[in-house]
Backbone as numpy.savetxt, mean C-alpha at the origin, in Angstrom:
# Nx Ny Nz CAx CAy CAz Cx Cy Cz
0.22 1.45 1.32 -0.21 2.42 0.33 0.80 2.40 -0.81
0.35 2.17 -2.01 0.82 1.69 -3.17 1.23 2.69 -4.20
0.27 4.06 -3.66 0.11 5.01 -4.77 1.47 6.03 -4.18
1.61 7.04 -5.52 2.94 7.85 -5.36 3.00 8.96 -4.88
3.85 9.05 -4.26 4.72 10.60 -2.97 3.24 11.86 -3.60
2.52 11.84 -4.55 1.82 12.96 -4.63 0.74 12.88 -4.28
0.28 11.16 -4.07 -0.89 11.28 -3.77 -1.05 10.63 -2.29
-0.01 10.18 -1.70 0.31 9.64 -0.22 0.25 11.04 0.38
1.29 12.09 -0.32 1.26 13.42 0.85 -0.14 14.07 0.73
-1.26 14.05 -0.02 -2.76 14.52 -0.09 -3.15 13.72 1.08
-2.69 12.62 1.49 -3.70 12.09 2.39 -3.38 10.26 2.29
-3.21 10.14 3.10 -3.37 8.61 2.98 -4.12 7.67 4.32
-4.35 6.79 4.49 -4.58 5.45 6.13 -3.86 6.19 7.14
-3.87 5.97 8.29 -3.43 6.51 9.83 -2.69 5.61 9.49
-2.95 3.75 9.40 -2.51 2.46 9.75 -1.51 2.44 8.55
-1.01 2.83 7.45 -0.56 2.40 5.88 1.08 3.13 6.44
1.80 2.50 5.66 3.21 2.32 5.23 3.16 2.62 3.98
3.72 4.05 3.76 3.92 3.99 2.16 5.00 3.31 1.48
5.15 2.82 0.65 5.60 1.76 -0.26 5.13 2.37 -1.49
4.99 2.97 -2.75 5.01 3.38 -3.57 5.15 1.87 -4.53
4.30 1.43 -5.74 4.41 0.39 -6.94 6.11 0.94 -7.28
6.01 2.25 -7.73 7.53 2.10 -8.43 8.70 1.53 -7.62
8.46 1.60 -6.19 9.46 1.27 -5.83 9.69 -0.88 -5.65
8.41 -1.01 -5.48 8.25 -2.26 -5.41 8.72 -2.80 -6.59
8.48 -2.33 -8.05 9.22 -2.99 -9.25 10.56 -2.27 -8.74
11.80 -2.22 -8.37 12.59 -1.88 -7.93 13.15 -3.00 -6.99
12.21 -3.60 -6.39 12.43 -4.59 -5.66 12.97 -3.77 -3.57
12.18 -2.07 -3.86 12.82 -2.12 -2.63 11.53 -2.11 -1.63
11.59 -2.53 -0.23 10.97 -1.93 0.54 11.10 -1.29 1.61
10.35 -0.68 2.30 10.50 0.63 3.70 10.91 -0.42 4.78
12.34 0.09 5.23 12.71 -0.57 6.47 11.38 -1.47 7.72
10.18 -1.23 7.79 9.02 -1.05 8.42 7.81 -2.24 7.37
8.42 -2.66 6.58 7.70 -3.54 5.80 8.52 -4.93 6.02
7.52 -6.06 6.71 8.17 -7.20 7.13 7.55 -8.30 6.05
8.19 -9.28 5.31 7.59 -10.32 4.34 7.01 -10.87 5.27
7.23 -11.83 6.60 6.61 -12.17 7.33 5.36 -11.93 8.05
4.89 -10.56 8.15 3.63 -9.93 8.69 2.58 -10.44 7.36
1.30 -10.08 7.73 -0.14 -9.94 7.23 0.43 -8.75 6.12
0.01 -8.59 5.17 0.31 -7.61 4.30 -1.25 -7.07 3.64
-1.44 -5.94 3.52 -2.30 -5.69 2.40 -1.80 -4.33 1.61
-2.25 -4.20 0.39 -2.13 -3.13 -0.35 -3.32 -2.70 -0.74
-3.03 -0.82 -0.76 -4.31 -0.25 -1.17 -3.70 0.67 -2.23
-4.38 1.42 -3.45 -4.46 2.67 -4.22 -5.36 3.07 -4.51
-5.66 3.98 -5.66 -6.55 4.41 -5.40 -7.48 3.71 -6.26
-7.52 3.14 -7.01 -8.75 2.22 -7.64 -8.88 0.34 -7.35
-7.56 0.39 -6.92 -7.54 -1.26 -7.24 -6.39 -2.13 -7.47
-6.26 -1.38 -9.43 -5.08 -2.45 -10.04 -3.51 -2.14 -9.38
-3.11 -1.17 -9.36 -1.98 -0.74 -8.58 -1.73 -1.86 -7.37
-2.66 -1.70 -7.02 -2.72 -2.67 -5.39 -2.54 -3.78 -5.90
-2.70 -4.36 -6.47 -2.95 -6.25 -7.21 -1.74 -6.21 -7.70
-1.11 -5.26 -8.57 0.22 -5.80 -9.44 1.31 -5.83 -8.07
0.69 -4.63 -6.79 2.19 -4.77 -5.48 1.58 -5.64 -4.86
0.84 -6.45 -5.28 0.52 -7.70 -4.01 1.30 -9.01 -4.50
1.43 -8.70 -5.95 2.14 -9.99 -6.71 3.42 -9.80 -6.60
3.84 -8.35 -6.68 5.64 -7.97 -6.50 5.86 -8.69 -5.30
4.80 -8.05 -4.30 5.33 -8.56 -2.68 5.60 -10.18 -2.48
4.27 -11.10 -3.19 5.15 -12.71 -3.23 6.24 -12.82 -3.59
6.12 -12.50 -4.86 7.50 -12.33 -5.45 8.67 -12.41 -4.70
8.76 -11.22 -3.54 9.58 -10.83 -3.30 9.63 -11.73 -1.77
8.58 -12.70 -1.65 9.06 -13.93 -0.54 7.58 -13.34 0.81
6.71 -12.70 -0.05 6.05 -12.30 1.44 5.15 -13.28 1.22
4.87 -13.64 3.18 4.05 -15.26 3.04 2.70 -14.94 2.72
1.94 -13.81 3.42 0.48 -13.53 3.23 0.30 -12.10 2.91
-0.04 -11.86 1.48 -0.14 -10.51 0.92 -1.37 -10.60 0.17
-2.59 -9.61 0.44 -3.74 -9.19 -0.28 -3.76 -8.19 -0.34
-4.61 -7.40 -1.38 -4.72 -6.09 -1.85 -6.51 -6.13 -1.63
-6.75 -4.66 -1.52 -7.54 -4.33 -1.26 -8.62 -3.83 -2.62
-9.24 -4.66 -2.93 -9.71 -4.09 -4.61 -10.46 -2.35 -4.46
-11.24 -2.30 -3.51 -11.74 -0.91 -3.49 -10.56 0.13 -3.18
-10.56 1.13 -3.96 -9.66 2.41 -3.64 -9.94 3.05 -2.39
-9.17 3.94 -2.23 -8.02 4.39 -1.35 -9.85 5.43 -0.84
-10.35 5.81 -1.96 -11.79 6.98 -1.77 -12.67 5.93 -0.69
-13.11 5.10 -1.46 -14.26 4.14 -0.82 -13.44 3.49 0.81
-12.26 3.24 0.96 -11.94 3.05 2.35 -12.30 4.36 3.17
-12.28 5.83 2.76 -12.81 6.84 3.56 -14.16 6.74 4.02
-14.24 6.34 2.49 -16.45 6.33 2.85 -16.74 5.11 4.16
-15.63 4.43 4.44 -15.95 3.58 5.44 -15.63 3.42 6.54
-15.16 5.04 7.03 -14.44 5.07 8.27 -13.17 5.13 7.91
-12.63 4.76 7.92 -11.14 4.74 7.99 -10.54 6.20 8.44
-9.39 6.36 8.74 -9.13 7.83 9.18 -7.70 8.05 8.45
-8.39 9.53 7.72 -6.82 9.76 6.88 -5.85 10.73 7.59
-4.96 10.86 6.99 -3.51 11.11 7.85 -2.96 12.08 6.97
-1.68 12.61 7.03 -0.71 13.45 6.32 0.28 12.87 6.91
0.37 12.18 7.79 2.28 12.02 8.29 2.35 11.11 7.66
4.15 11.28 7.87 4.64 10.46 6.85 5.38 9.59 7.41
5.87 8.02 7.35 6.69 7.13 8.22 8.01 7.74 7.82
């Protein structure tokens, strides 16, 4: 989850690691984020997700996709939202 501390604590994925874009131009990530794993990014429309999928190569991760549908339309499809926080 790509989007920021205001809209992660409204609700975010059961499954998501927040990671915030600002922090990714920063170059940092959550102890819990491996370059080596499957990666995907979500926000809430799209582009957010695409610019941290390019930071994340960037930053040496082998398989990173973003999720073009927002963070809304993954609800409409099941998914189950959360409040905790990693």
């Amino acid at each position: 989850d790509v989007r920021e501390r205001d809209e992660w604590d409204a609700g975010h994925l059961q499954i998501a690691t927040w990671c915030p874009l600002s922090m990714l131009e920063k170059g940092v990530l959550p102890p819990s984020v491996r370059l080596d794993n499957n990666l995907y990014t979500y926000c809430r429309h799209g582009r957010r997700a695409a610019r941290a999928a390019r930071l994340l190569e960037d930053l040496g991760a082998d398989d990173v996709d973003y999720l073009s549908d927002g963070y809304e339309e993954l609800l409409d499809e099941g998914f189950t939202r959360s409040r905790l926080t990693w």
